[in-house]
N, C-alpha and C positions, 0 to 999 in steps of 0.2 A: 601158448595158444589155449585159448579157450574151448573146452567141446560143452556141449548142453542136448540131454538128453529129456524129454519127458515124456514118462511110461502113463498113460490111463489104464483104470485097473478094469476090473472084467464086467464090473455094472455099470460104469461108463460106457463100456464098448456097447453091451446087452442095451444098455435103455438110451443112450444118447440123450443122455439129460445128468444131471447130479454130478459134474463132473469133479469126480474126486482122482487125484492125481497126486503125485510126487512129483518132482526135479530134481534131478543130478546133474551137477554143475564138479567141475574138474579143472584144476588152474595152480599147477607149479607144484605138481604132486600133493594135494591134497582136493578132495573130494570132499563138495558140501549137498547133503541130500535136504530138500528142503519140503515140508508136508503144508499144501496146496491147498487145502481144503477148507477156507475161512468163513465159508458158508453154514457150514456142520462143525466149526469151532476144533477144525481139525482132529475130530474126534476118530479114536483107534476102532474103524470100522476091521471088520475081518479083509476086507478089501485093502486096507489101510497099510494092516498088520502084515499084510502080501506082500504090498508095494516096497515097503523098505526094507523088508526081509531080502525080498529081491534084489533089491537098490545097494542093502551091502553087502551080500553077494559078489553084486558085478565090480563093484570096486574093491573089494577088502587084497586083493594081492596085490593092487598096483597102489593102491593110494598108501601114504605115509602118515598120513592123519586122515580123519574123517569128521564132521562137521555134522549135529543135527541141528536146523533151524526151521522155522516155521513163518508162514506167511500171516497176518492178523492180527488180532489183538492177543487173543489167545494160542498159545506153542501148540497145549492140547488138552482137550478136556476131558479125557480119557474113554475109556469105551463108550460105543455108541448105545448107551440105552434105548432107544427103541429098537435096533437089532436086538438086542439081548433080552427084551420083555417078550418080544414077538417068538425068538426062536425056542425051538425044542430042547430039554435039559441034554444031547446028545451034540446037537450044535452049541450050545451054550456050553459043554466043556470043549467040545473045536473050539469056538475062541479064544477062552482063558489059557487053553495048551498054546494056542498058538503065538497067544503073545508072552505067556513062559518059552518058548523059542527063541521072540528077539530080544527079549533082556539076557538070554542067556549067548546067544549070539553077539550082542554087543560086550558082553564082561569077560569071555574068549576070544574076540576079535583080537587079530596081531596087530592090527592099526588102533593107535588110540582112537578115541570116538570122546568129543567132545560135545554137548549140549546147549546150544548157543539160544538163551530165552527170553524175551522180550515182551510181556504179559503174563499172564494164567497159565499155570500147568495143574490139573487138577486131576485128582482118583489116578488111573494108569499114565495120566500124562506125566504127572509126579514122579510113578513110577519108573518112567523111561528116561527123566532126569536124573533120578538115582540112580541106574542102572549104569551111565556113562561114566567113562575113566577118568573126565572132568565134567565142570558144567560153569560157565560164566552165565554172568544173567543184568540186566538193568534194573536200577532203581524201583523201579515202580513195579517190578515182575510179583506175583505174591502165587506162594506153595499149597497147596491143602489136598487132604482123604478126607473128602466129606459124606463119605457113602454112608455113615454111620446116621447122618441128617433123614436119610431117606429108607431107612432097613434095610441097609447093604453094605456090611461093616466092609471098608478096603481091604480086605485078606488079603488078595494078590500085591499088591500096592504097598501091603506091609514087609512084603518079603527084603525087596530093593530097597525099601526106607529105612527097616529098621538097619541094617547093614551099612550104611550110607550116614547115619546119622545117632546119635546116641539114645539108648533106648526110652528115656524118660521126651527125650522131644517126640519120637515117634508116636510112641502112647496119647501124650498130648494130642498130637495133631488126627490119631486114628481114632480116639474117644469122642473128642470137642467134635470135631470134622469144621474147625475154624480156621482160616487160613495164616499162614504166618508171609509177613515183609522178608522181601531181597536180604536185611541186615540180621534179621534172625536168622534165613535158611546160612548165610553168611557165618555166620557165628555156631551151626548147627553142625554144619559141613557140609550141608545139599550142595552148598554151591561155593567154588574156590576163588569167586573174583566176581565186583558187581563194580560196573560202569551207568555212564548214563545213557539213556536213549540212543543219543547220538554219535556216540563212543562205542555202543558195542560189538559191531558190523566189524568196523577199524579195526578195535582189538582184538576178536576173535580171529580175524583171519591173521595178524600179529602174530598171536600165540600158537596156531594153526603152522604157521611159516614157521616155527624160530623149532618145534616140533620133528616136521619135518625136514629141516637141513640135520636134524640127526642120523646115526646110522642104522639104516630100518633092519638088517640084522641083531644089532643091540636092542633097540628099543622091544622088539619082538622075545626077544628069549629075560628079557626085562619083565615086561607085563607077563607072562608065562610063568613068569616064579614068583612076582607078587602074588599071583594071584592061588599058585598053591601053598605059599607059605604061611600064609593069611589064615589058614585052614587049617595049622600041625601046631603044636606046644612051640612055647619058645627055644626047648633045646635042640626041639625037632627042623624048625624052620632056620634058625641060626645054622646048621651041619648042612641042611641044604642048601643053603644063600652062600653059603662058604665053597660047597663045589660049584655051584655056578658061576661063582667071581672067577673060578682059578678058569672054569671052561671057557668063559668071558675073555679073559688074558692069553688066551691060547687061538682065539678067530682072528680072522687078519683084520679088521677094522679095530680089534680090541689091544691087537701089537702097533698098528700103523697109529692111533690114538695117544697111546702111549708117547710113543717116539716123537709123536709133533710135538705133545706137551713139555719133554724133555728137550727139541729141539727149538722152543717157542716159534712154530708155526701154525696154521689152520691146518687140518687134516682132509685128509682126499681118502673115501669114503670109498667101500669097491662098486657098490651101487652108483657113484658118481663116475668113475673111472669107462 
């Protein structure tokens, strides 16, 4: 069963005009939130930054994947500069905090969070590409930190990039502020799979599904250790990745897994049970 939610954010409601919105869409234990806003090039208004903060939130215990996509040509053009010219240096760090919030909220999220992109992701939009545990993307989508163009080096934008992608692409792309092709971010590691236009929809929710028939206990205590291991020396992350196998072997999905493999059958999952 399908459920479909769409939240309007507070300046929507306040002006009844500008309607800047998200969609949350849910179908077979995955959760795809989708950023509305094709008018403003979906740009990471503070409103914005609300909305999906919110949005995964409401889904991150039930869902098994999570899906970012966006409506338009552009995924996201990242903060909204005239909010941010207009406001005061006091709101002008509100927002930057607040969107160091959902980057870091998505890279803790126990649901993977995948990035589904289809155009322009550019300055934070970039960033919030980097940020996910994957990100497929189509052909023709193209990456760039152009703030540099404008006297506004990507700072924030560099944080997720550089992490997400090797340091000499990142420099590249945060000096130049030129955008690079789907095949470079491909090659870069921005993004782990490019399809075409018409493929990507199909495949994202493919890869989405094939996700989520995993065991959301493993996958959970999985990203949870990549992601401090990620952070300690090799002999430090090695001793840790070693208790958590054996802690892994020792949950009932990680026994009941076992045994199908040795018993060649599909396993029944206690989440499924």
């Amino acid at each position: 069963m399908m459920l479909a939610r769409t939240r309007p954010s507070k300046t929507c409601l306040s002006r009844c005009l500008s309607a800047l919105t998200t969609t949350v869409t849910t179908h077979q234990n995955v959760s795809y939130i989708t950023l509305n806003n094709p008018a403003k090039r979906n740009a990471l208004s503070l409103d914005m930054l609300n909305s999906i903060i919110s949005d995964i939130e409401s889904v991150s215990e039930q869902a098994r994947c999570i899906v970012l996509r966006s409506t338009g040509t552009v995924f996201s053009s990242g903060h909204d500069l005239k909010e941010v010219a207009a406001a005061s240096q006091e709101v002008q760090y509100t927002i930057f905090n607040r969107c160091n919030d959902l980057m870091l909220m998505i890279a803790n999220s126990s649901a993977p969070v995948i990035a589904s992109v289809d155009g322009f992701a550019t300055a934070a939009g970039c960033q919030l590409v980097a940020a996910c545990h994957m990100a497929v993307c189509s052909h023709g989508s193209k990456f760039a930190t152009p703030g540099v163009n404008i006297g506004l080096f990507c700072s924030t934008p560099g944080v997720q990039l550089g992490r997400a992608v090797n340091r000499k692409l990142a420099m590249d792309m945060l000096l130049t502020g030129e955008p690079i092709s789907s095949e470079a971010a491909l090659r870069g590691g921005l993004v782990s799979r490019v399809y075409s236009s018409e493929e990507l929809e199909a495949e994202t929710d493919r890869i989405a599904s094939v996700i989520a028939t995993k065991s959301n206990t493993v996958v959970k205590l999985g990203i949870k250790n990549f992601n401090s291991q990620i952070k300690k020396s090799l002999v430090d992350a090695a001793e840790q990745s070693s208790q958590v196998m054996v802690r892994n072997l020792g949950l009932e999905d990680g026994k009941e897994g076992l045994s199908a493999f040795l018993e060649k059958r599909h396993p029944t999952w206690q989440q499924d049970k």
